[in-house]
C-alpha positions in Angstrom: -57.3 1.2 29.7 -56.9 5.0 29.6 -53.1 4.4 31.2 -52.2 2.0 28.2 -53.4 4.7 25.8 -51.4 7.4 27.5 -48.1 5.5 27.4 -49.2 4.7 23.1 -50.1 8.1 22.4 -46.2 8.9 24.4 -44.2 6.1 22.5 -45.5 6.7 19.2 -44.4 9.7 18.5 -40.5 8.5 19.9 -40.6 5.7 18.3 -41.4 7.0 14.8 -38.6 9.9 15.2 -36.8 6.9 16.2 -37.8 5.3 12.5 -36.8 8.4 10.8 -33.4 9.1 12.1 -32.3 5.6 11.2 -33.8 6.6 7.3 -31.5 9.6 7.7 -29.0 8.0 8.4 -29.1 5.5 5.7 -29.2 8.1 3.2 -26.2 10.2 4.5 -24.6 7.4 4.7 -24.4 6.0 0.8 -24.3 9.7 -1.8 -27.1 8.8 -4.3 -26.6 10.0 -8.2 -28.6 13.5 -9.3 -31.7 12.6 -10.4 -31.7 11.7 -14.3 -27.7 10.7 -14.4 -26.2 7.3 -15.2 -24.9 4.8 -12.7 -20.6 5.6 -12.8 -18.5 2.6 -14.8 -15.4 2.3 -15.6 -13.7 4.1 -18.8 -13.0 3.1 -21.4 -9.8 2.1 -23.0 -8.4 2.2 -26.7 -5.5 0.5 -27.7 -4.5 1.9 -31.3 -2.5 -0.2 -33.6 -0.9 0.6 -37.0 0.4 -2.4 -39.1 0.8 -3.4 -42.4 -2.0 -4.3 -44.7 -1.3 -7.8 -45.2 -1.7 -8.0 -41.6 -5.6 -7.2 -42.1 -7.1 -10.5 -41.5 -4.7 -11.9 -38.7 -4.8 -9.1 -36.5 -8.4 -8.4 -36.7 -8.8 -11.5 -35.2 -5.8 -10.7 -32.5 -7.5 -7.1 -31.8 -11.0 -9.6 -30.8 -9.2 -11.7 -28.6 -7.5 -8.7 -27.1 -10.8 -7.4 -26.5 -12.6 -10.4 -24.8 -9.7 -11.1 -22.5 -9.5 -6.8 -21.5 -12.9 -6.2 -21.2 -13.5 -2.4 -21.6 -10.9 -2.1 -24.3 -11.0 -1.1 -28.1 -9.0 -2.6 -30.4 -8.8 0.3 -33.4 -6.4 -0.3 -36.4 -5.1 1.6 -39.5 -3.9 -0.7 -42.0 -2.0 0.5 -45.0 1.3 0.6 -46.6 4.1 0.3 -43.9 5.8 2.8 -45.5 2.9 5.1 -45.6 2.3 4.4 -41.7 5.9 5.1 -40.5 5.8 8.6 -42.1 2.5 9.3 -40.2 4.3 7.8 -37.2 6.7 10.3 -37.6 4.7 12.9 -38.6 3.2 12.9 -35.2 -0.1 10.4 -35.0 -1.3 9.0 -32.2 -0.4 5.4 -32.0 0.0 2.8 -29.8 2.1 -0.3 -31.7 3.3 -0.5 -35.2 3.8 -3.5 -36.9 5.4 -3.2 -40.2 6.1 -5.6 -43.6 9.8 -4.6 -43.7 13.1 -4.1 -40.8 13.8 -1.1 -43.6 10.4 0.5 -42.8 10.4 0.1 -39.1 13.8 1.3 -39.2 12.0 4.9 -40.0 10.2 4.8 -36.3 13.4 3.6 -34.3 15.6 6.1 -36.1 13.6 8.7 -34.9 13.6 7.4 -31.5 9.9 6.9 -31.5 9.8 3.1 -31.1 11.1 0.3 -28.6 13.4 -2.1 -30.1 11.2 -4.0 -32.6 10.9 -7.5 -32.4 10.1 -10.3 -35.9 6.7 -12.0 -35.1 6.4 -13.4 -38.9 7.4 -13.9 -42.0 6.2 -13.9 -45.7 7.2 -14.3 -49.2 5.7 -13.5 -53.0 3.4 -15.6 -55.2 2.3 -14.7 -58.8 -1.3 -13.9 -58.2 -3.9 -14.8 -61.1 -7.5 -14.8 -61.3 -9.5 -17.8 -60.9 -9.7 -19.2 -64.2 -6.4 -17.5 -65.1 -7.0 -16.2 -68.8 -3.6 -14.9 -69.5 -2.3 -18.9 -68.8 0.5 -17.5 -66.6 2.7 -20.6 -65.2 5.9 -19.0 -63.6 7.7 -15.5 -63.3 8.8 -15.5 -66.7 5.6 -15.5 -68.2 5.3 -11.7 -66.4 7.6 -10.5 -69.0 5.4 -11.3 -72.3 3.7 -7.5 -72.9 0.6 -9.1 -73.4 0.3 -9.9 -70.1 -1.2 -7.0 -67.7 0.8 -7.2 -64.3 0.4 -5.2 -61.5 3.3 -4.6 -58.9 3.1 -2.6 -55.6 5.4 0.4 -55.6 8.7 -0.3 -55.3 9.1 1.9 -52.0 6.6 -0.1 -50.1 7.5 -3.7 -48.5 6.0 -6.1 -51.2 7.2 -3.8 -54.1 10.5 -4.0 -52.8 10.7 -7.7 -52.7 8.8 -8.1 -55.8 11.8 -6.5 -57.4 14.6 -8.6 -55.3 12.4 -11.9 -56.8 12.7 -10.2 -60.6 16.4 -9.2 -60.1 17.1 -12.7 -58.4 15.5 -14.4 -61.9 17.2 -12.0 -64.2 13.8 -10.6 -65.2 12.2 -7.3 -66.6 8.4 -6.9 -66.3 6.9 -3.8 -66.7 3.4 -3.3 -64.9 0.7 -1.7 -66.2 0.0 0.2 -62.6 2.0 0.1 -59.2 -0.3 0.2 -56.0 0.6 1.8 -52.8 -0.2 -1.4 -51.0 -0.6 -5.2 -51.2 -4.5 -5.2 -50.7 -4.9 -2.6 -53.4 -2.5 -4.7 -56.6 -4.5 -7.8 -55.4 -8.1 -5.9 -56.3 -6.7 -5.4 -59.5 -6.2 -9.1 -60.2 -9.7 -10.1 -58.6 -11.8 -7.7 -60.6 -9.9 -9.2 -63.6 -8.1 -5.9 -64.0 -4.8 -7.3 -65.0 -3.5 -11.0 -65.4 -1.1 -11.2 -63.2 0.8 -9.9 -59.8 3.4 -10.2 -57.2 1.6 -10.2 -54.1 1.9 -12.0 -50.3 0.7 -15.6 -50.4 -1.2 -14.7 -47.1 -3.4 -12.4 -49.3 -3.5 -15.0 -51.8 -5.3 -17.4 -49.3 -7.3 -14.4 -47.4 -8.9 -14.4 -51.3 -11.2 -17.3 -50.3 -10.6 -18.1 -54.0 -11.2 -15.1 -55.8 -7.8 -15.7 -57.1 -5.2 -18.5 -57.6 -1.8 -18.5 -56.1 1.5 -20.0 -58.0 4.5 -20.3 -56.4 8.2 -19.8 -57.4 11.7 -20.4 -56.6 13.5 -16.8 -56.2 10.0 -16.3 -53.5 12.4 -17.6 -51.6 15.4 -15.2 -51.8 13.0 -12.1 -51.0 11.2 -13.0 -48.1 10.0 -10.7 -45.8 10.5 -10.7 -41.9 7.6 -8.8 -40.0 9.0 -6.8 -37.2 6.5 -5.4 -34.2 7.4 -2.5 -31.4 5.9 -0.7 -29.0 5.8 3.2 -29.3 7.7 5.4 -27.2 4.3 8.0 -27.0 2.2 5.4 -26.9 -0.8 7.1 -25.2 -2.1 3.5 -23.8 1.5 2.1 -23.2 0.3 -1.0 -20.3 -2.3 -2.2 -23.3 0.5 -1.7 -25.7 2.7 -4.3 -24.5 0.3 -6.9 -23.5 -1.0 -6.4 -27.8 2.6 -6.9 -28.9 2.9 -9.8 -26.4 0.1 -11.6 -27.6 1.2 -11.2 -31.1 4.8 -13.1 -30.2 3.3 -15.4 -27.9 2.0 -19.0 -29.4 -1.0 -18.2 -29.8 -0.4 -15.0 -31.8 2.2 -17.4 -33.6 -0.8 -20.2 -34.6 -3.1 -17.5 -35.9 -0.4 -16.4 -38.0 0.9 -19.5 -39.3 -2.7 -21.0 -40.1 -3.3 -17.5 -42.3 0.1 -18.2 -44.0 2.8 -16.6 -42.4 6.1 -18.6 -41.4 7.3 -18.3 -38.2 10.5 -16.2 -37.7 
């Protein structure tokens, strides 16, 4: 009895430095976090897009299927006048793709070498936009000449302004608007609120209304249609992501969101 306990009261002791070596070990072996910090995951990545206002809806929708397919990434966006982007293109902000209304405004980006060759996703042409229950009784382009009717036009500098007056000049019209907006979004407010009667806007933002106004159509729409042109930028500060957003946008199923919102396929 008293030679069993001998050899315990020996083994023990080995047998639990034995124990705590292999705990050692274990923990030089894997580097735990400092107490109090947060486990390490991967950063994460934001894809920047500038692109023309009418493009709101549609590539909101792009950016959140960008998004579930690249987990991790932000979609941001900066929709405006496609004039008004190009300048801050060139003026030096950060930017990852820019899709523009007009070839003439992304013609601004490439001539200053700041943009891959551009590529036409879409296009889109004018509708006379008028509230709901259409007060004014506009029917066709003509009636935009009567100076009882309130028209709003965007400014002739940006995309829709431009082909709003390549419509008038193709009719052999005059109208004279009662304000010019810096961009589609802003001359369609005016029409909802009941602002003015009338105005030349996309018929994509027509049908992105949900109704708040009523679109009419007309023949020299089809002599000032816009193509939509989309490049990657030459700074772009996530340039892998930048590609794969522009691919999506030409690829078919960039194509069938498009279309269903409006657009015609280039």
């Amino acid at each position: 009895m008293l030679k069993r306990l001998t050899r315990w009261a020996i083994a023990a002791p080995a047998a639990l430095a034995l124990m705590l070596g292999v705990v050692a070990c274990g923990s030089t072996g894997s580097p735990s976090a400092a107490p109090g910090s947060a486990s390490p995951v991967a950063e994460a990545k934001t894809l920047t897009v500038f692109a023309a206002a009418s493009l709101t809806e549609t590539f909101t929708a792009l950016g959140k299927e960008f998004e579930a397919a690249h987990p991790g990434t932000k979609v941001t966006f900066n929709f405006g006048s496609s004039a008004t982007l190009a300048q801050q293109i060139t003026q030096g902000a950060p930017a990852d793709v820019f899709a523009a209304a007009s070839p003439a405004t992304m013609k601004t980006v490439t001539d200053a070498s700041l943009a891959s060759a551009p590529t036409t996703f879409a296009r889109n042409k004018l509708e006379i936009a008028v509230p709901a229950d259409n007060p004014a009784e506009v029917d066709d382009l003509k009636d935009l000449t009567d100076p009882k009717v309130k028209v709003a036009l965007c400014a002739e500098q940006v995309p829709c302004g431009a082909a709003a007056a390549k419509a008038l000049a193709a009719a052999g019209l005059k109208v004279t608007p009662v304000t010019l907006e810096q961009d589609v979004k802003a001359t369609l407010t005016k029409v909802s609120l009941g602002e003015v009667d009338a105005a030349l806007v996309y018929k994509t933002d027509v049908l992105a209304s949900a109704g708040k106004v009523r679109g009419i159509g007309f023949p020299e729409a089809d002599k000032a249609i816009n193509d939509y042109p989309i490049a990657t930028l030459s700074k772009a500060p996530a340039g892998d992501l930048a590609k794969q957003f522009a691919d999506l946008v030409l690829s078919q199923q960039g194509t069938d969101v498009l279309t269903k919102a409006g657009f015609e396929a280039p």
